[in-house]
N, C-alpha and C positions, 0 to 999 in steps of 0.2 A: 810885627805884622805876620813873622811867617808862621807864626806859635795858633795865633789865631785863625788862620787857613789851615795849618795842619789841624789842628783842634773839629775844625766844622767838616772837614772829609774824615777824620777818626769816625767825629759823631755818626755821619753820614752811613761810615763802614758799621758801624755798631747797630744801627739801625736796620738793615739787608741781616744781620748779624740776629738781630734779636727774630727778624722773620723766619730765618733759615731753622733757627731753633725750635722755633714754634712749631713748621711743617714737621722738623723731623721727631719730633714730642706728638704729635697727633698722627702721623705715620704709623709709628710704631703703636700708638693707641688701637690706631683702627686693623692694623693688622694682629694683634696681640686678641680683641674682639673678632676675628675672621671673617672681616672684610675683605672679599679680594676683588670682585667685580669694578673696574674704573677707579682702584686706587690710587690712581696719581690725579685724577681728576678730584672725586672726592675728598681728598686729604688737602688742596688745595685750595677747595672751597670751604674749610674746615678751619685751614690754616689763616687764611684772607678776614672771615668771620672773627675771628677769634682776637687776631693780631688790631682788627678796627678795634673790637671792644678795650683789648689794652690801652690804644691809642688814644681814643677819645675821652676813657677812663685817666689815663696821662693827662689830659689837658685841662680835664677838672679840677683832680687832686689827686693826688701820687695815689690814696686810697683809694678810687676810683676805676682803677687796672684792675684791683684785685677784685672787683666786683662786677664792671662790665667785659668784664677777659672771658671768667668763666661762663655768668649767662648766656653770653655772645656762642662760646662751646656749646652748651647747654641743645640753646636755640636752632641753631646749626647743625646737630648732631640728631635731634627728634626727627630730624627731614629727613636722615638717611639710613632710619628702621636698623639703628645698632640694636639688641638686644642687650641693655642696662638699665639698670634703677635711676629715678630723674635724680634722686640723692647721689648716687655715686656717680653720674655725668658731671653733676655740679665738682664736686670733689676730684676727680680727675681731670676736669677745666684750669680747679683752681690750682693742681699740682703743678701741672704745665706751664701756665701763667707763672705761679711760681718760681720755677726751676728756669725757667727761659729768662725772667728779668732778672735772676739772681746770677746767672752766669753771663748774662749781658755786662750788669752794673759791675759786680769783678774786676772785667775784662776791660771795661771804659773807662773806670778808677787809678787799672795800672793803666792804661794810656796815658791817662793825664798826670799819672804821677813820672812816666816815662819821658814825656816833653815837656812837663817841669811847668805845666800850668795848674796843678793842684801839691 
């Protein structure tokens, strides 16, 4: 029992985990583009966007993230007059997306291999 409470607050952590990732992958998007006006704001509503698409993409089918993560960027990102190509929004969406689940699932793999439920 306790493998499995620890397992569902790991996830729990992994999850804030995978968000935290996200903001700071589109942070650095938007400041790296010279965004500076309401960047914490911005990169939040950026980050919220982005991380829904992953999720609900999750919920479909694992492939699924990888396609409404970046649109979700995409979509979210026309609203706030970056100067980029819709090709390379998409493409930097799906970098992020990316790089965010890849070092999520890593990190929640060695968890579970650390308390011995995988």
């Amino acid at each position: 029992m306790l493998y499995r409470l620890l397992t569902v607050i790991g996830g729990l952590v992994f999850v804030a985990a995978l968000f935290a990732l996200v903001w700071i992958f589109c942070k650095k998007f938007l400041q790296r583009h010279g965004v500076i006006d309401n960047l914490s704001d911005r990169t939040t509503e950026l980050a919220t966007w982005t991380f829904a698409g992953i999720s609900i993409g999750l919920v479909f089918a694992v492939v699924g993230a990888f396609i409404l993560g970046p649109w979700a960027f995409y979509r979210t990102l026309r609203g706030h007059g970056v100067d980029i190509s819709d090709g390379a929004a998409i493409w930097w969406g799906f970098g992020i997306v990316l790089a965010s689940l890849g070092i999520t699932a890593v990190g929640f793999f060695g968890f579970l291999i650390a308390v011995g439920a995988y």
